[in-house]
C-alpha positions in Angstrom: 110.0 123.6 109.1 108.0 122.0 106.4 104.9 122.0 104.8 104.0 120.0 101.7 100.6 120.2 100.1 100.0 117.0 97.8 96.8 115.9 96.3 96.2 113.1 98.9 96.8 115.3 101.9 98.5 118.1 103.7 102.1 116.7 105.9 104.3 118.4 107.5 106.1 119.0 110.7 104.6 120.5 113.6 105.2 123.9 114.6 107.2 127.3 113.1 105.2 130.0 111.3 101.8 129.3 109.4 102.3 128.5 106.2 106.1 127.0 106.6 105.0 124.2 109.0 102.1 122.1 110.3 101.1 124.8 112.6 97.6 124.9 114.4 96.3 127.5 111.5 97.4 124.8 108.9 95.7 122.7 110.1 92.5 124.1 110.7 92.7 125.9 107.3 93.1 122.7 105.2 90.7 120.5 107.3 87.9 123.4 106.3 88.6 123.1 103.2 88.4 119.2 102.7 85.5 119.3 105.1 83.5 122.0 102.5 84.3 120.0 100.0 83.3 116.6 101.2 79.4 118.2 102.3 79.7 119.9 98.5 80.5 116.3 96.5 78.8 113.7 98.3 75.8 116.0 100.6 76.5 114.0 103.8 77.9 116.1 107.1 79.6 113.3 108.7 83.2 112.3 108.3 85.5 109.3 109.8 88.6 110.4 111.6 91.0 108.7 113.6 94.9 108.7 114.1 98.0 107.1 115.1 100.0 107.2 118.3 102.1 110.3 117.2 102.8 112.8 120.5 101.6 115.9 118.0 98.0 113.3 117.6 95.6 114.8 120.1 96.6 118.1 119.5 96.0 117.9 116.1 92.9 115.4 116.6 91.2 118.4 118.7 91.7 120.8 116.0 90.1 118.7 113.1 88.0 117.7 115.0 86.2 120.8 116.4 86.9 122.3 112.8 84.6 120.0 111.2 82.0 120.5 114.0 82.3 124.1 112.9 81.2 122.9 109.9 78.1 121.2 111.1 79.9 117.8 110.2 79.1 115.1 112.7 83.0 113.5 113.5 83.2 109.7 114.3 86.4 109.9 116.1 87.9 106.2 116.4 90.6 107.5 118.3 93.8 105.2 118.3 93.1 103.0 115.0 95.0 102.6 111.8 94.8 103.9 108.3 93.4 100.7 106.8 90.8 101.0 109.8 89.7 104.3 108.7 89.5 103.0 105.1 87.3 100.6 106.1 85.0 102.1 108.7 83.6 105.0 106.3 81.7 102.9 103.7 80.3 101.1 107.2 79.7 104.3 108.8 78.1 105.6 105.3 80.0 109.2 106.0 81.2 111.4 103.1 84.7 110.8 103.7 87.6 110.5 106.3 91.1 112.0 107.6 93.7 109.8 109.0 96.2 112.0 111.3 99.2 110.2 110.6 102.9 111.0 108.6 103.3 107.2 107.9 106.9 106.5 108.2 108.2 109.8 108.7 109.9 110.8 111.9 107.8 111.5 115.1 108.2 115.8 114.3 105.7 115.2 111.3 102.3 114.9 110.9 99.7 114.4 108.4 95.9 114.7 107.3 95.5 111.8 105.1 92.0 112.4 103.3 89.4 109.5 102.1 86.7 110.1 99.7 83.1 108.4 100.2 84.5 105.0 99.8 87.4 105.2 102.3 89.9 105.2 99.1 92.6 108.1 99.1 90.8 111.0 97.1 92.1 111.2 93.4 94.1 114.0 92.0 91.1 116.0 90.4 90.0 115.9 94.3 93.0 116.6 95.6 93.6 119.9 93.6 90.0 120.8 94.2 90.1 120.8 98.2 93.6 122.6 97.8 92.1 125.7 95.7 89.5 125.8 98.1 92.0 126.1 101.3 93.6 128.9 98.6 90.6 130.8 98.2 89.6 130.4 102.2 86.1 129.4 100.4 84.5 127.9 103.6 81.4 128.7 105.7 80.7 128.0 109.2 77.6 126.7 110.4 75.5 128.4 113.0 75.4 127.6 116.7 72.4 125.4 116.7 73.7 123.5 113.8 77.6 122.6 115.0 78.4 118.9 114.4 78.8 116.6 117.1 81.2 114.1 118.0 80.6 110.5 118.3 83.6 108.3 120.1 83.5 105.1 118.8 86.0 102.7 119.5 84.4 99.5 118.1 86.0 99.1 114.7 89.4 97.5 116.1 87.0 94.4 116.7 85.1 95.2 113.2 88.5 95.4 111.4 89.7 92.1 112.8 86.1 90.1 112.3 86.0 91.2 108.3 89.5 89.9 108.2 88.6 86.3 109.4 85.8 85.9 107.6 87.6 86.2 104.4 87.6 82.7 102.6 91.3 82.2 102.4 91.8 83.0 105.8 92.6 80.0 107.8 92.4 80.2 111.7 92.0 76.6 112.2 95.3 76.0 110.1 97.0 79.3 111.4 96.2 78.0 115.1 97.3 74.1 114.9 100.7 75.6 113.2 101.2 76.8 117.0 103.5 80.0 115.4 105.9 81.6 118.1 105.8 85.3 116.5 107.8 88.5 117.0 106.5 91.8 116.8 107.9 95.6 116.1 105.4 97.9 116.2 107.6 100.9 116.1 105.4 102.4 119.7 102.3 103.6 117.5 98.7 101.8 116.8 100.3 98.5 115.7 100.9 97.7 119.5 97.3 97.6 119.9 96.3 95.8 116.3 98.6 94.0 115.9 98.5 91.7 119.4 95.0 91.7 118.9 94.9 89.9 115.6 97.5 87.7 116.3 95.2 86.4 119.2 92.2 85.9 117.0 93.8 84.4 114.9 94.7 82.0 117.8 98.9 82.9 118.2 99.4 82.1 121.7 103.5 83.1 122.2 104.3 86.7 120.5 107.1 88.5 121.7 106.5 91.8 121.7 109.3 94.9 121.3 108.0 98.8 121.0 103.9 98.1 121.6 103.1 100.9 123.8 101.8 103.5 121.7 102.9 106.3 123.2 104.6 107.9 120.2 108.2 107.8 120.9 110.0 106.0 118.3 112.8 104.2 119.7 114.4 104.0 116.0 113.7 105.2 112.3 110.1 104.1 112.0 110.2 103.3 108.4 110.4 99.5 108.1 113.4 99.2 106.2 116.4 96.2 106.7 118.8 98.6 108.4 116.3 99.8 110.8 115.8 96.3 112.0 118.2 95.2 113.9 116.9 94.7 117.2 113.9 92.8 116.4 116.4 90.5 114.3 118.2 89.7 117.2 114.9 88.9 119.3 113.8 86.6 116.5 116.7 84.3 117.3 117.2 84.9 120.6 113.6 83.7 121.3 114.0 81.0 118.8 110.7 82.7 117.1 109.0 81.5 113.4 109.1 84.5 112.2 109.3 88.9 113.2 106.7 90.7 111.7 107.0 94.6 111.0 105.0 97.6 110.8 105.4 101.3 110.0 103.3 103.9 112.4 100.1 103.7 111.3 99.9 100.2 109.7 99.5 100.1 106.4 102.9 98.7 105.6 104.4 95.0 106.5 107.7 93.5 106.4 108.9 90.0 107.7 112.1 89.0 109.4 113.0 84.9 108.9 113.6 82.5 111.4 117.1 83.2 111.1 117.3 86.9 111.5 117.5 87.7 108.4 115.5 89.9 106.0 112.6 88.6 103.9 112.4 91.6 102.0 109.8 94.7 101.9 109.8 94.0 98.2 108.8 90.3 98.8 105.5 91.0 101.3 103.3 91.9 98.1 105.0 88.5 96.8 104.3 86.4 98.5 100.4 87.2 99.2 100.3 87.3 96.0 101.5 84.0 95.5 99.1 82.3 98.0 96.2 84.6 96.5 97.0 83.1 93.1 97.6 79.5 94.0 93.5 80.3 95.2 92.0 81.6 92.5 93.6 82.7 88.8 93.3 86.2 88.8 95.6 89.2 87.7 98.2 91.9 89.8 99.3 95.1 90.2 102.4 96.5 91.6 104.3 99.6 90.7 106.9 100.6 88.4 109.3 100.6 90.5 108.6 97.1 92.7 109.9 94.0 91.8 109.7 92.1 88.6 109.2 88.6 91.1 105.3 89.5 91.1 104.8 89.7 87.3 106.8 86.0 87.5 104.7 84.7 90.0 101.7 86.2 88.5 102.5 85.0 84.9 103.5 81.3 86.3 99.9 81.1 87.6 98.3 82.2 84.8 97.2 85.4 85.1 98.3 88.6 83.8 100.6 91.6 85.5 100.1 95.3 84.7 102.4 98.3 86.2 101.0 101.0 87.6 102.6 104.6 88.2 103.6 105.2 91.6 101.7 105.8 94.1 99.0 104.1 96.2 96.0 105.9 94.0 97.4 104.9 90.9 97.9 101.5 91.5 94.0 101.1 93.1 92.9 102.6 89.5 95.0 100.5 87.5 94.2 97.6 90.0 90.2 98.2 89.5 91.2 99.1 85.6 92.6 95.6 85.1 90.0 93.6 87.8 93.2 92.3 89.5 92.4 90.5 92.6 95.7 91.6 94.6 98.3 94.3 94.2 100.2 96.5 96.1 103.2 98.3 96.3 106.9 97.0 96.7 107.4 99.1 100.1 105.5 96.3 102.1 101.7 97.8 100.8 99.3 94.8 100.4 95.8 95.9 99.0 93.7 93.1 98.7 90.2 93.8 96.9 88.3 91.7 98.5 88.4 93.5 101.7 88.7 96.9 100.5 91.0 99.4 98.2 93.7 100.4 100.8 96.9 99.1 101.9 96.1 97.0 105.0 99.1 95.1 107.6 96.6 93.3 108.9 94.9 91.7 106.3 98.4 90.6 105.2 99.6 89.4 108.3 96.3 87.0 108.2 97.1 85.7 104.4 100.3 85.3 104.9 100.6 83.2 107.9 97.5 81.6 106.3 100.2 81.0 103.3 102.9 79.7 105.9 101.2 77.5 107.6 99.7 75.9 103.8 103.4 75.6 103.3 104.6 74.1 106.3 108.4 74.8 106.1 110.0 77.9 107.3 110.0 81.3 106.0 113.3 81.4 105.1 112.8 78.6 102.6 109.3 79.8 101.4 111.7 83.5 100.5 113.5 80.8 98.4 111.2 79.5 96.5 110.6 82.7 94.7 113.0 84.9 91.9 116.0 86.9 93.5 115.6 90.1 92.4 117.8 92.8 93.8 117.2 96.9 93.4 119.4 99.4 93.6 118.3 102.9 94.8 120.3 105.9 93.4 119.8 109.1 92.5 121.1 112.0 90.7 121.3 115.9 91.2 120.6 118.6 88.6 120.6 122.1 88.5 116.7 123.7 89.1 116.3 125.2 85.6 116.9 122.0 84.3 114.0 120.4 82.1 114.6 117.2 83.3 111.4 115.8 80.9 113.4 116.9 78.0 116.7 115.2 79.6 114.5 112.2 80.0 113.2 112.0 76.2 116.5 112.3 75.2 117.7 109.2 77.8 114.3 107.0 76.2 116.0 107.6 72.5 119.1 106.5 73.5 117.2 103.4 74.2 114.6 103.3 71.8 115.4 99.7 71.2 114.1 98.4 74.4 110.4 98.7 75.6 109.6 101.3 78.3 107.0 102.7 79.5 106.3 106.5 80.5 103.7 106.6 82.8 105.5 107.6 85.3 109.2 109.3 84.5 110.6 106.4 82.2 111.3 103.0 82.7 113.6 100.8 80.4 113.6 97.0 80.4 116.5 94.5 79.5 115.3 91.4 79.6 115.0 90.3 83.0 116.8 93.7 84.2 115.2 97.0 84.5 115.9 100.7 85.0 113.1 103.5 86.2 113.9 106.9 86.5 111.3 109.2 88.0 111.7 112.9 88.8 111.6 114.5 92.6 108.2 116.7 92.6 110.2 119.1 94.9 113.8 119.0 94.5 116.2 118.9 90.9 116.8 115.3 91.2 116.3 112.1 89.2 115.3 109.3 91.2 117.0 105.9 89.5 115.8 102.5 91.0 117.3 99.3 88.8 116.6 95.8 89.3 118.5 92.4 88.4 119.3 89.2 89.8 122.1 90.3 91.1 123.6 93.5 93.3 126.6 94.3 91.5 124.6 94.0 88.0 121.5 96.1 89.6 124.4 98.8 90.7 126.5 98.6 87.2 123.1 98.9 85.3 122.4 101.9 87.5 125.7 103.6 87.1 125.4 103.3 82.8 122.2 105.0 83.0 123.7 108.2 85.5 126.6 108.0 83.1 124.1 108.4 80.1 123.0 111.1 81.6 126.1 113.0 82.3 126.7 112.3 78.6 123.9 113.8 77.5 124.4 116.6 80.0 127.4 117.8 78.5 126.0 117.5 74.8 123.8 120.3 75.5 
């Protein structure tokens, strides 16, 4: 069993002994302690919660929920909805934060309490460590009988979530509907089945084949949305003769696309191509992280704005995002956050753009993933021994290099030319992650393999 306490929320899988697993006490021990600390920071006793289609969901949704109550926090529980839902429905509900029960891509035996500050934005690491001391220290009261919270059901903001979207300016459902789009969907049986048919209709889709929409938790395959998890809506893509499959991961905050042809667009190429149609609309500037693609910062720089990397992680791209006043950014794992609507990765405002984008470009999608840089990364990794002070080994690897420009925000990344390396270190294991990009496989691979081999090098130096 696993637990894993991070500074954007508590995941883990259900069951075991407290302490070792998502258990029931867990639960209610860390949703106390985000709850106190909410009414402490903002003064306001009334939280957002809502959660994907996970079979662990209502258990867990009746114990946050009656915790908070406990608390004398009034719970707007949108039920079945979708992380970028929550995001947005707690600046509308004017509530002092929110909890999205979901593990994201992980396998149905996890679970997760994903926690939102004031403005439905992931809370920061200052936050996160704050609400995790309290949960230490059990620092919590409970209110009194006549003062429990109470629960409001509200399932509304599926149509709220979906109206914001087509309002936005360089959303086109005129264009989107007179393309007359056949569409594929894999929604991986979590809240997608239910968000994702309903946008496509709004936004006037009429044929859309659907595969795994009943959210009734049981994913039929690996839910992360990842090329070799794919297969099957592939095949239904050509066998249907459809324009285009469109992917997303459990609770709907990541996107992928499958051409016309079966093949992959590429997770990396989501953020890319939103981007692209963002930019060719209004000269603005990006954000991605260190370890996406190089094709946005091409893009970016070809329309005339300016690219900035951000370390990993969804909260430290937002900062760097709001640092820099980029108008789009995202992450490289299919995460499109686009300002305009709000600070959270959002499927659904990127399905909108980007058939908005299509349909502007009036080929198909394999050709429009043409008309951008090949890029290709290679994902390795290598494994240390625990007392190994892998920032040393790292300073060591960026002198080696100390002719290239790299960057340290996050681990150390090393550019060559059009190539790049980034080598980040596992928060819970004695590993080096090692991504490498270049316009090329075997180039991305061999560039990996020098830099392990540096490493070894350097390993037996010592």
């Amino acid at each position: 069993m696993t637990l894993i306490k991070s500074i954007s929320g508590i995941r883990g899988t259900i069951g075991g002994i407290a302490g070792n697993g998502l258990t029931p006490i867990d639960i209610v021990k860390f949703t106390a302690a985000y709850g106190s600390w909410v009414i402490k920071n903002t003064n306001i006793k009334k939280i957002v919660l809502g959660r994907d289609a996970r079979i662990s969901g209502d258990m867990v949704n009746n114990l946050v929920t009656g915790t908070l109550q406990g608390l004398g926090i009034e719970v707007i529980d949108l039920g079945l909805s979708t992380t970028p839902t929550v995001e947005i429905a707690v600046p509308m509900e004017k509530a002092g934060g929110g909890i999205i029960l979901t593990a994201s891509h992980n396998p149905k035996q996890w679970n997760a309490l994903k926690l939102l500050n004031e403005k439905g934005e992931f809370i920061n690491d200052e936050n996160g460590k704050e609400v995790l001391e309290i949960a230490e220290r059990a620092d919590f009261s409970f209110a009194e009988v006549n003062d429990l919270g109470k629960v409001i059901y509200d399932d509304s903001y599926l149509q709220k979530h979906i109206d914001v979207i087509l309002a936005l300016p360089l959303v086109d459902v005129e264009l989107i509907k007179n393309a007359n789009f056949k569409i594929a969907i894999d929604c991986v049986n979590s809240t997608g089945g239910i968000f994702i048919p309903a946008l496509l209709k709004a936004l006037g889709v009429k044929t859309v084949f659907e595969l795994y929409c009943e959210p009734n938790g049981e994913f039929p395959h690996n839910p992360e949305p990842l090329p070799e998890n794919l297969t099957e809506i592939a095949k239904v893509v050509q066998r249907k003769q459809a324009d285009l499959g469109i992917v997303v991961d459990p609770d709907v905050d990541r996107l992928c696309f499958v051409c016309e042809d079966g093949t992959m667009f590429g997770e990396e190429y989501t953020l890319v191509a939103v981007a692209d149609y963002i930019l060719k609309n209004q000269v603005g500037n990006t954000v991605s992280n260190l370890s996406s693609t190089r094709a946005l910062k091409d893009v970016t720089l070809r329309a005339g704005g300016e690219y900035n990397a951000a370390a990993v992680g969804e909260v430290n791209v937002v900062n760097q995002m709001k640092a820099t006043n980029a108008i789009i950014g995202g992450e490289g794992n299919g995460g499109i956050i686009y300002p305009e609507l709000h600070y959270g990765r959002d499927a659904l405002v990127g399905i909108a753009l980007f058939l908005t984008h299509l349909a502007k470009f009036g080929k198909s999608v394999s050709l429009l993933r043409s008309s951008y840089p090949n890029y290709h990364i290679s994902k390795n990794k290598i494994t240390l021994t625990p007392e190994m002070d892998i920032d040393a080994l790292l300073v060591k690897v960026q002198e080696k290099y100390k002719n290239q420009p790299s960057s340290t925000i996050d681990g150390l990344k090393i550019e060559f030319d059009s190539e790049w390396v980034h080598l980040r270190k596992s928060n819970t294991e004695p590993i080096i992650r090692i991504y490498s990009e270049a316009e090329n496989e075997t180039v991305a691979e061999n560039l990996a393999n020098k830099i392990i081999s540096d490493i070894k090098e350097i390993l037996k130096l010592n």
